[in-house]
C-alpha positions in Angstrom: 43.2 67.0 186.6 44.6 69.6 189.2 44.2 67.8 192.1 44.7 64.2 190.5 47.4 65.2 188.0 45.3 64.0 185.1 42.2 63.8 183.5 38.9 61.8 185.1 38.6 61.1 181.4 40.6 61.4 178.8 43.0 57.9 178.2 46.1 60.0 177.9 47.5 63.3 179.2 48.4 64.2 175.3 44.1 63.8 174.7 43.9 67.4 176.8 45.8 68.9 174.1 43.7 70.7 171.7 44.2 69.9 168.3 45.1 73.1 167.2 47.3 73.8 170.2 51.0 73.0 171.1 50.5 72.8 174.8 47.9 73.0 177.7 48.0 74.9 180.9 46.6 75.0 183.9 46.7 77.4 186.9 45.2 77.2 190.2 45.2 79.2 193.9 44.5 77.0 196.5 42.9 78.9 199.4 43.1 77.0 202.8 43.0 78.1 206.7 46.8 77.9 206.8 47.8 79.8 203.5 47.5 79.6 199.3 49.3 77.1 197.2 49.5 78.5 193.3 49.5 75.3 191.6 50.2 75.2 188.0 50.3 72.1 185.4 51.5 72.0 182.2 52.2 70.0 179.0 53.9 70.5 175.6 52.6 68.2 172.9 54.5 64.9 172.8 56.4 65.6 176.1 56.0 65.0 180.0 53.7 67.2 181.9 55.2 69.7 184.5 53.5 70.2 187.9 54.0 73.7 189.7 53.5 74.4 193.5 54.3 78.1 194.3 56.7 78.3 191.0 58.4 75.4 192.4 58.6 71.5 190.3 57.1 69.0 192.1 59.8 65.8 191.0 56.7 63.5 190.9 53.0 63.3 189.7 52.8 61.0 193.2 54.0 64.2 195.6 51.2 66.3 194.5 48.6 63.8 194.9 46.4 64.4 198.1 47.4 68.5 198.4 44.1 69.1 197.0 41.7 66.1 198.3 38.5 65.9 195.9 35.9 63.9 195.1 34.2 63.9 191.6 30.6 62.0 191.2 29.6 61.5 187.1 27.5 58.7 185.4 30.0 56.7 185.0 30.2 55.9 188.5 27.2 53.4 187.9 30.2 51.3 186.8 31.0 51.0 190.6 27.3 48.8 190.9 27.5 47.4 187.1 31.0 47.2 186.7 34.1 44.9 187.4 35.6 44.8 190.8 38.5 47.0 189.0 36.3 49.7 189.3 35.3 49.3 193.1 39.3 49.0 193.8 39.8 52.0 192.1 37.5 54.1 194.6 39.7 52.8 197.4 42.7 53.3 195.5 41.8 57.0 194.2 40.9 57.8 198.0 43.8 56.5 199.9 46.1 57.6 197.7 44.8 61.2 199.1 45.0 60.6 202.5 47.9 57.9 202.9 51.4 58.9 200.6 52.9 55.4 201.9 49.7 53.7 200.3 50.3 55.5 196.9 53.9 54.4 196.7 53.4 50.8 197.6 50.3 50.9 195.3 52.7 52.0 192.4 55.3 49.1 193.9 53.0 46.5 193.5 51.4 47.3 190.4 55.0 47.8 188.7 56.4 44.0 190.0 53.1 43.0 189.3 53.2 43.7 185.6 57.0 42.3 185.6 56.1 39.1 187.4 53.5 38.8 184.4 55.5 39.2 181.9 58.1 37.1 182.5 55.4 33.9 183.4 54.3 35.0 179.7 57.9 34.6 178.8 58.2 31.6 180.1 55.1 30.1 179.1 56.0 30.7 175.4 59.6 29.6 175.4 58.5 26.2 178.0 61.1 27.2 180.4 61.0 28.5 184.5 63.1 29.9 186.7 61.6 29.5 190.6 64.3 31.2 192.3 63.1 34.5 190.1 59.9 33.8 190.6 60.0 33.8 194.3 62.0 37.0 194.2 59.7 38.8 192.7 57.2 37.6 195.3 59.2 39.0 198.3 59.4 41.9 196.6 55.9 42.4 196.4 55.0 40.8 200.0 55.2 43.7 201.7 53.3 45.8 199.5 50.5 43.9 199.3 49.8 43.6 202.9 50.2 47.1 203.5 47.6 47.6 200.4 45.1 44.8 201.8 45.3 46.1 205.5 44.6 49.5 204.1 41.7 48.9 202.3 40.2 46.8 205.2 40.6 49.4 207.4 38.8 51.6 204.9 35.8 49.7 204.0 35.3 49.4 207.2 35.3 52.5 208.1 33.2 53.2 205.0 30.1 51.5 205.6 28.5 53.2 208.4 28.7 56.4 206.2 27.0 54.6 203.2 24.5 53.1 205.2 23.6 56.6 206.8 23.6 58.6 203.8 21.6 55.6 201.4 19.2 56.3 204.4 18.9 59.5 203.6 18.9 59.4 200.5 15.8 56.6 200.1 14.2 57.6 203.8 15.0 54.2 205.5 13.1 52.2 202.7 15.7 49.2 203.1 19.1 48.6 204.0 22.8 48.2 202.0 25.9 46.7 202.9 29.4 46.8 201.3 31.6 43.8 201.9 35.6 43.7 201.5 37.0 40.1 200.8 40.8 39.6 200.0 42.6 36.3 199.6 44.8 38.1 202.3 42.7 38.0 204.4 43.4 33.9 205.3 46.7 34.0 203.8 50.3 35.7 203.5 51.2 37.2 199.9 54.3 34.7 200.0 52.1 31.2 200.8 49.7 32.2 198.3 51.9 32.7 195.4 53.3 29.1 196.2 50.0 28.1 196.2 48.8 29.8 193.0 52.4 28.7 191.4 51.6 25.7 188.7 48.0 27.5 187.9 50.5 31.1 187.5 53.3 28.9 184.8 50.2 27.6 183.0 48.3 30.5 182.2 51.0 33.2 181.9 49.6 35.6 184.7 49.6 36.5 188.4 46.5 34.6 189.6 46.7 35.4 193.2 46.8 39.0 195.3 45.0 42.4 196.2 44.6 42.9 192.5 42.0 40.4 192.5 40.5 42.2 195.7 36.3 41.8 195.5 33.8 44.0 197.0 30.3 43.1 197.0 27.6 45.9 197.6 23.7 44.8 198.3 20.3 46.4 198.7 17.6 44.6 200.9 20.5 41.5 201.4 20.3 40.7 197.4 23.1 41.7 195.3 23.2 45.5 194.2 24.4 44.9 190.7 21.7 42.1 189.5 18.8 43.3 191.2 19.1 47.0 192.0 16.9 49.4 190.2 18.5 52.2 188.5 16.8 54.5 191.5 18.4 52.5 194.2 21.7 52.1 192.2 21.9 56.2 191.6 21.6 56.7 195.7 23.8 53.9 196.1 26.7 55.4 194.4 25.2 58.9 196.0 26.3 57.3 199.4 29.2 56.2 198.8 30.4 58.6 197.5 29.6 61.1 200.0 31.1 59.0 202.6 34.1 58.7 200.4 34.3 62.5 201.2 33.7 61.8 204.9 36.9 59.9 205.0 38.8 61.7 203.4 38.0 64.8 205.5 38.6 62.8 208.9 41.6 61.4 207.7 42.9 64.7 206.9 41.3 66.9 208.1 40.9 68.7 205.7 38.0 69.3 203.2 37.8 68.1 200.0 36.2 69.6 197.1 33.3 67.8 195.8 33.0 68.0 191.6 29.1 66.8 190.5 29.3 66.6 186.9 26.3 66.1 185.1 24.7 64.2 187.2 21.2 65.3 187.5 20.0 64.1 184.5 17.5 61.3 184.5 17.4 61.8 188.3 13.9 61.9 189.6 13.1 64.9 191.8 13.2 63.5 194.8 16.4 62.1 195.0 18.0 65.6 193.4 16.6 67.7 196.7 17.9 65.1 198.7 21.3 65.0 197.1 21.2 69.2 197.5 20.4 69.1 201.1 23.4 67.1 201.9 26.3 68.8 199.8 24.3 72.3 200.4 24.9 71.7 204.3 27.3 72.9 206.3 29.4 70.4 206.8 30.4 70.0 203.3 33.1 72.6 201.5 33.1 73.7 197.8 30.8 71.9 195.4 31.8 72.3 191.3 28.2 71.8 189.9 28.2 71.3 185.6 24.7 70.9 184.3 23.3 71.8 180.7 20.1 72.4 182.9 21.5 75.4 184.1 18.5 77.4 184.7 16.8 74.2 186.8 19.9 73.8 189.0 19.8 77.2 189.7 16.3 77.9 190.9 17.0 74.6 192.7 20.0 75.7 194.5 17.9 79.0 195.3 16.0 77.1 197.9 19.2 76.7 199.8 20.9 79.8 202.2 24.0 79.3 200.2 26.0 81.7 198.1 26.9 80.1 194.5 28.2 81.3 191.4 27.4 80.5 187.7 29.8 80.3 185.2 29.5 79.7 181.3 31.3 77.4 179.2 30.9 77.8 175.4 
């Protein structure tokens, strides 16, 4: 919530409240090489939360995104393998918006015209009437967002893979390889052409049919796809490497680096891929790691093994 402005989970910021309570707050110290940030978040029940930097407002949720890069790995990321492509354009979305403040904002551009440009084809599909010249300016509008959005998430998956591949590698000691691929209906055509194109198919069924919101991204293990044939072993170190190379990015695009959250993640994983797991975030190269675990005492002898220095803290 700190670092993203709201929860991983909950639906709604007003879901953090507890029941009993009128409010939540949050307060933070952000420690890096060039100085602290005291960051502090707040909410009263039924109205807009409040972000703090240093006792000063921050006028929008999208100017403290990226102060505090992190990456967070739960079981629910199996829904990047299992899931809709929504979910795989969400782990570009959630790590550009980090690294890139011009991505975020033309990410929020697009997404607003985008759910304008759908409701009025819904309009017009009930009351049988169309207005082109509207259309069409709606679809400048969003032009050059969507190539900025398309370009950057090329550029990113690109950049992705090698780390996947190195780290599933790792992870399953060479036993076969993985692939991501990126495909956009951008990628042959301009935002503009394919509106036009998409235009009679748009009027008839009431919605935007053409764009980076129908981005796909394909993952495979051993050249078969990831999702259909993938066991749940090769699934887990899947998402494992991607999402350590999610952190990788982040940290060269910055340079800065990000703080990696594993939330209860180790259960139902087989030994093997736990200590390998541990000797990657445990390195070096890697900054703070937020470990939750019912396990505790498991974890802990675990994390032993390692010459790292590591505190426990109870939740009750």
């Amino acid at each position: 919530t700190m670092a993203m402005t709201r929860s991983n989970f909950s639906i709604t910021d007003q879901q953090l409240i507890h029941d009993s309570a009128d409010f939540f707050r949050m307060e933070g110290l952000l420690v890096k090489p060039d100085g602290e940030t005291s960051i502090v978040m707040k909410l009263p029940k039924g109205k807009k939360k409040v972000i703090e930097q240093d006792g000063r407002v921050v006028p929008r949720a999208l100017d403290h995104i990226g102060i505090m890069p992190v990456v967070m790995i739960t079981p629910d990321d199996l829904n990047l393998i299992n899931s809709s492509n929504s979910e795989r354009r969400k782990l570009a979305d959630s790590t550009l918006s980090q690294c890139d403040p011009q991505y975020l904002s033309h990410l929020v551009m697009y997404n607003r015209l985008l759910k304008q440009r759908n409701a009025q084809l819904k309009s017009w599909q009930e009351k049988g009437s169309f207005d082109p010249l509207l259309l069409e300016a709606y679809d400048h509008k969003m032009s050059a967002s969507a190539s900025y959005i398309y370009e950057a998430r090329q550029q990113f998956f690109d950049s992705l893979l090698h780390s996947v591949q190195k780290y599933y590698e790792v992870m399953c000691e060479g036993r076969e390889p993985v692939d991501l691929e990126y495909r956009s209906e951008l990628a042959a055509s301009n935002f503009i052409d394919l509106c036009r194109r998409n235009q009679h198919r748009d009027r008839m069924n009431g919605r935007t049919y053409g764009g980076v919101h129908r981005d796909v991204i394909d993952s495979t293990i051993d050249g078969r796809d990831a999702k259909l044939y993938g066991s749940q072993g090769q699934k887990k170190s899947l998402i494992f490497a991607i999402k350590l190379a999610q952190l990788d990015y982040i940290r060269e695009q910055l340079h800065d680096q990000p703080i990696m959250l594993l939330d209860d993640v180790f259960d139902k994983l087989d030994r093997f891929r736990v200590d390998h797991l541990l000797s990657i975030i445990l390195s070096d190269t890697f900054g703070q790691v937020f470990i939750t675990d019912t396990q505790w005492q498991q974890i802990s002898q675990m994390i032993s093994s390692y010459d790292v220095e590591f505190q426990k803290f109870e939740i009750v």
